[in-house]
C-alpha positions in Angstrom: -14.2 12.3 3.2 -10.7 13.6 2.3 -7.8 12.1 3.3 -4.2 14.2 3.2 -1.1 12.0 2.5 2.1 13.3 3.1 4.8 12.4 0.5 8.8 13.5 1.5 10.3 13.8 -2.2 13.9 12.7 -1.6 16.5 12.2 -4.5 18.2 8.5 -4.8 21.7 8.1 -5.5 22.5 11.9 -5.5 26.2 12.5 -6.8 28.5 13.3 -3.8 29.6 17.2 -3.4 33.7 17.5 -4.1 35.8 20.1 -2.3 33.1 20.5 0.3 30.1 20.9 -2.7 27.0 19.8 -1.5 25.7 16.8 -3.0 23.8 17.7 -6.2 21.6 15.3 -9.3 19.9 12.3 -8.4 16.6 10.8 -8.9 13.4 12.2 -7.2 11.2 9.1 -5.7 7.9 9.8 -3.6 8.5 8.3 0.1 5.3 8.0 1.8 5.9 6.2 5.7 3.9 4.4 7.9 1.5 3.7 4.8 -0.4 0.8 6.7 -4.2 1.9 6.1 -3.9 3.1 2.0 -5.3 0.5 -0.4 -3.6 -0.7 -3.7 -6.0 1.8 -5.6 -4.7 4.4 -2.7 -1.3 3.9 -3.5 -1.7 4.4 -7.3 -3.5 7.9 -7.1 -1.2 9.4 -4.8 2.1 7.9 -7.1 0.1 9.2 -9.9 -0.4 12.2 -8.2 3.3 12.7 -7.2 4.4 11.8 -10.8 7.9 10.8 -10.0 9.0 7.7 -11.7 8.3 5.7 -8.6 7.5 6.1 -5.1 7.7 4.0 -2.3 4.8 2.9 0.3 6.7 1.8 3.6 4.8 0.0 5.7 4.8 -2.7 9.0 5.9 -6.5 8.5 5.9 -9.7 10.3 8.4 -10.8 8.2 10.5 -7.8 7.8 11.5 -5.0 9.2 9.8 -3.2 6.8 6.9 -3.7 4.2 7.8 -1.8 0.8 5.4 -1.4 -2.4 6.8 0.3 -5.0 4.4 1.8 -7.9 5.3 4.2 -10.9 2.2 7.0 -12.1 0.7 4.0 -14.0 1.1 0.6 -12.3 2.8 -1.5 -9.4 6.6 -2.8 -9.9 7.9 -5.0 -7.8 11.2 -3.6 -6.8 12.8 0.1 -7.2 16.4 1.1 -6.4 16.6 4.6 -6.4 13.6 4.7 -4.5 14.9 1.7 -2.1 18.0 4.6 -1.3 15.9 7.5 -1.1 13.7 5.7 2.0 16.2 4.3 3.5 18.2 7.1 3.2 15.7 9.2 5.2 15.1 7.0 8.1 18.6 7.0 8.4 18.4 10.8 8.6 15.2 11.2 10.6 17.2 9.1 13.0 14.7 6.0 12.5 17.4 3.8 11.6 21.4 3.6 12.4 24.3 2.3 11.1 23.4 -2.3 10.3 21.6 -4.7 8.6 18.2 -4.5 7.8 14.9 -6.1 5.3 12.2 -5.3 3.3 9.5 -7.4 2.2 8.1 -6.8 -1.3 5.6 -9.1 -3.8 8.6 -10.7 -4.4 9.7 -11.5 -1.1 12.2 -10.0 0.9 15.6 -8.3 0.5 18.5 -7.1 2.7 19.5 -3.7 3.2 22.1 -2.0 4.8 22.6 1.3 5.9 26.7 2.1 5.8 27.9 5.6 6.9 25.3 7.9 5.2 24.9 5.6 2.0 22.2 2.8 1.7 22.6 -0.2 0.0 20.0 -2.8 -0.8 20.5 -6.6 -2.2 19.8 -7.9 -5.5 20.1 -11.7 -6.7 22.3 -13.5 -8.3 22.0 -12.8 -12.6 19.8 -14.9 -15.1 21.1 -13.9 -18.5 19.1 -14.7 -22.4 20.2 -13.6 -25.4 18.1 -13.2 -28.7 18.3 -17.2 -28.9 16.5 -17.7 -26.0 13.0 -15.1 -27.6 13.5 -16.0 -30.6 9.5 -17.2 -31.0 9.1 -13.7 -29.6 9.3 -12.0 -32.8 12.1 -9.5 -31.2 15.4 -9.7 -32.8 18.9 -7.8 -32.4 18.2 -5.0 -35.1 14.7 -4.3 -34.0 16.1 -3.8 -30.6 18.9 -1.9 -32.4 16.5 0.3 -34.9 14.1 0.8 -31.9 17.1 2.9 -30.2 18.4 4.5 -33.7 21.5 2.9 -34.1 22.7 0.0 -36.2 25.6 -3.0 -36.1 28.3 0.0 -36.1 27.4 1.5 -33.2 27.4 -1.5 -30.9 30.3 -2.0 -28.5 32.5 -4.7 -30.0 31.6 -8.4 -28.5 28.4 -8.0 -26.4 25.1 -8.4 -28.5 21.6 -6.9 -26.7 21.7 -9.1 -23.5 18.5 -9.4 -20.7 19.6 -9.7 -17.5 17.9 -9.9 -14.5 18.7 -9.8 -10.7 15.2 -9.7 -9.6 13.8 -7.3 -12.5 14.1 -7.8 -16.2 16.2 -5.3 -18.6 17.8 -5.0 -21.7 21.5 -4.0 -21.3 23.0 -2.7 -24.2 26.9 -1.8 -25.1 28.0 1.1 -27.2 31.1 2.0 -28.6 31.4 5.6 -26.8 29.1 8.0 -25.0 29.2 10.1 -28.0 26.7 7.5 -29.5 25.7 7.2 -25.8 24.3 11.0 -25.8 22.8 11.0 -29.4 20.2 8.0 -29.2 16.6 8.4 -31.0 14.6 6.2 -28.5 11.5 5.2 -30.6 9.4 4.8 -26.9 6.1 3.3 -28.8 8.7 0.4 -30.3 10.9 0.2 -26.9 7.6 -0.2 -25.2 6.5 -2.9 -27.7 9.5 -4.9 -27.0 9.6 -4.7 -23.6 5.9 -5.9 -23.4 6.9 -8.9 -25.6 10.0 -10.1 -23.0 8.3 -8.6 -19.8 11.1 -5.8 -19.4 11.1 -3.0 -17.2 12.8 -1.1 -20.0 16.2 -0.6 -21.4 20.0 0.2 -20.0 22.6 1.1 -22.8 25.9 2.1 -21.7 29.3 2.8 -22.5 32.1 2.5 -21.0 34.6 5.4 -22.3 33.5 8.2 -19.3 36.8 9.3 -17.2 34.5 10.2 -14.1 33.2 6.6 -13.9 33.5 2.8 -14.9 30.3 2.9 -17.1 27.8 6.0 -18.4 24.4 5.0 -18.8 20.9 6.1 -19.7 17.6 4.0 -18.8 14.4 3.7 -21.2 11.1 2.5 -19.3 8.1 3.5 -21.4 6.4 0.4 -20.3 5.8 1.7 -16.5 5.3 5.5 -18.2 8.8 6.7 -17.7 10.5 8.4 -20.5 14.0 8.6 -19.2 15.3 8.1 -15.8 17.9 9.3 -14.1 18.9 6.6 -11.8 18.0 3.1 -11.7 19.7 0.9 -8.9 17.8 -2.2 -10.2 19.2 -1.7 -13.9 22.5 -1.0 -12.5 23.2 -4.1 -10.8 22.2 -5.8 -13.8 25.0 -4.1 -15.9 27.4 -4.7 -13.6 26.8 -8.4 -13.3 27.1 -8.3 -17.6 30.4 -6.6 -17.2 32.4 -8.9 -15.3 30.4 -12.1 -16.7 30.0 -10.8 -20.1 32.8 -8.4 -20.7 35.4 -9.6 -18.4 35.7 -7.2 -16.3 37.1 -8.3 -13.1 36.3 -5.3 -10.7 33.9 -6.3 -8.5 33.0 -2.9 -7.2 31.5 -0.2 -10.1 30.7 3.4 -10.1 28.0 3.8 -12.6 26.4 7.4 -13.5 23.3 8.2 -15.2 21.7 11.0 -16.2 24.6 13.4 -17.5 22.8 13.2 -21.2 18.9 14.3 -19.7 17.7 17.3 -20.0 18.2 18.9 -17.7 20.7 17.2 -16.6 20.8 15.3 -13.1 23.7 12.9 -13.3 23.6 10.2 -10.3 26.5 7.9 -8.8 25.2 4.4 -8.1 28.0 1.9 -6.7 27.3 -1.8 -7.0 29.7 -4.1 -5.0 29.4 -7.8 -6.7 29.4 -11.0 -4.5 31.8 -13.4 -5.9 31.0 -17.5 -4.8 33.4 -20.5 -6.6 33.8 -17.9 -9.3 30.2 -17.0 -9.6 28.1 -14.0 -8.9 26.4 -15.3 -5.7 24.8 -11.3 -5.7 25.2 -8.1 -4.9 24.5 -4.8 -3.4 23.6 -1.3 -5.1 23.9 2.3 -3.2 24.4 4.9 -2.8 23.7 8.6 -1.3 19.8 10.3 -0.9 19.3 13.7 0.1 15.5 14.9 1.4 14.3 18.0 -1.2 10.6 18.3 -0.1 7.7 17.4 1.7 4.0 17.7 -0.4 0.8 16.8 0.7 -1.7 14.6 -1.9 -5.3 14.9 -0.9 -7.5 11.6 -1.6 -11.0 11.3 -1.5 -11.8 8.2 0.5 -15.4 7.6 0.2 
């Protein structure tokens, strides 16, 4: 018996339209509702099938107002941003949800939401940071991280070594010195993915901070869950924001971070992340931004 699974393709963290522009860019996630009765192995075909770099299974809780499970077109991750905005974003539209608070519950337990004029925002945890110290009996130093990339010492942005951070995923952040070194990387994936095996990453985040549009252009590695490039990541974002003012010093503690400008093509995103400052701490934060619906498409699964 076949079964036919509808899939609404909606772009996460879209760039808003100026001067009356429609919003344009973002990153395409799979948003399949009211997923209750598809298996694990269900799930995985049809996000394999879609081939996005994620898409999101929403689903009843008791715990929450929704269940979310996230997978990419080769395995389960346990959280996704742009994918978090994109589903949100459409119950908003379809008039499911309204302006407040709401919750998802993932496989690693819940998180807050909020839905905020026709941007979505979803909560991510307070920062764990390591340095190359803290692996070093991983066999993964600063230059292999470095080589892995293409670049060397010279091309680092001046007092912020390869840093992991995590607010609920794993990634390494890295500074350059300008976008122009920014747009000209030679990702090595096999080596990237190597690494990010070794210190359980979901990939990489290298950034610079010399864009006049923004406070940070970045571009996001994942070969590990079979993404290439992406062109938004809300749970890397966060993340980078957290090593900016904790790291960097910067003592903003809202950020407009883009992505995607140096793909090809090209699909820049805006992600804002507002930081939640507590006795001089990052107690957490919140990452959103727009989504906008592109298409529906129907994945046919054989359930027998």
């Amino acid at each position: 018996m076949a079964t036919q699974v509808t899939v609404r393709i909606v772009n996460g963290f879209v760039t808003p339209g100026r001067a009356g522009t429609p919003a344009h860019g973002g990153n395409p996630a799979g948003v399949v509702l009211d997923a209750d009765d598809l298996s694990e192995a269900d799930m995985q075909s049809v996000a394999a099938a879609v081939g996005h770099s994620e898409t999101a299974f929403v689903s009843a809780s008791e715990t929450a107002d929704f269940r979310f499970d996230f997978f990419t077109p080769t395995r389960r991750i346990a959280h996704c941003g742009h994918a978090t905005i994109a589903a949100f974003g459409f119950l908003a539209e379809t008039g499911r949800l309204s302006e407040g608070d709401y919750s998802k519950e993932t496989v690693d337990g819940p998180r807050k939401v909020i839905i905020e004029g026709a941007a979505a925002y979803m909560e991510q945890l307070a920062p764990r940071y390591e340095t190359s110290s803290d692996w070093a009996d991983s066999n993964v130093s600063d230059e292999r991280i470095l080589r892995s990339l293409g670049l060397d010492e010279s091309h680092m942005m001046e007092g912020l070594r390869p840093t992991l951070v995590n607010t609920g995923n794993s990634f390494m952040v890295i500074g350059v010195e300008s976008s122009s070194v920014l747009s000209r990387l030679a990702p090595n994936f096999a080596a990237i993915e190597e690494i990010s095996e070794a210190l359980d990453l979901i990939g990489y985040y290298v950034f610079a901070t010399d864009s006049e549009a923004a406070d940070v252009t970045t571009r996001m590695f994942a070969p590990r869950y079979g993404i290439f490039e992406e062109a938004a990541t809300g749970m890397a974002a966060g993340p980078l924001a957290c090593l900016l003012h904790d790291g960097l010093g910067v003592s903003k503690t809202s950020m407009k971070i883009v992505q995607g400008a140096f793909m090809d093509p090209i699909s820049q995103s805006e992600i804002n992340v507002r930081l939640r400052i507590e006795k001089n701490q990052i107690g957490g934060l919140m990452a959103g931004g727009l989504a906008q619906v592109i298409r529906d498409i129907r994945v046919t699964l054989d359930t027998q």
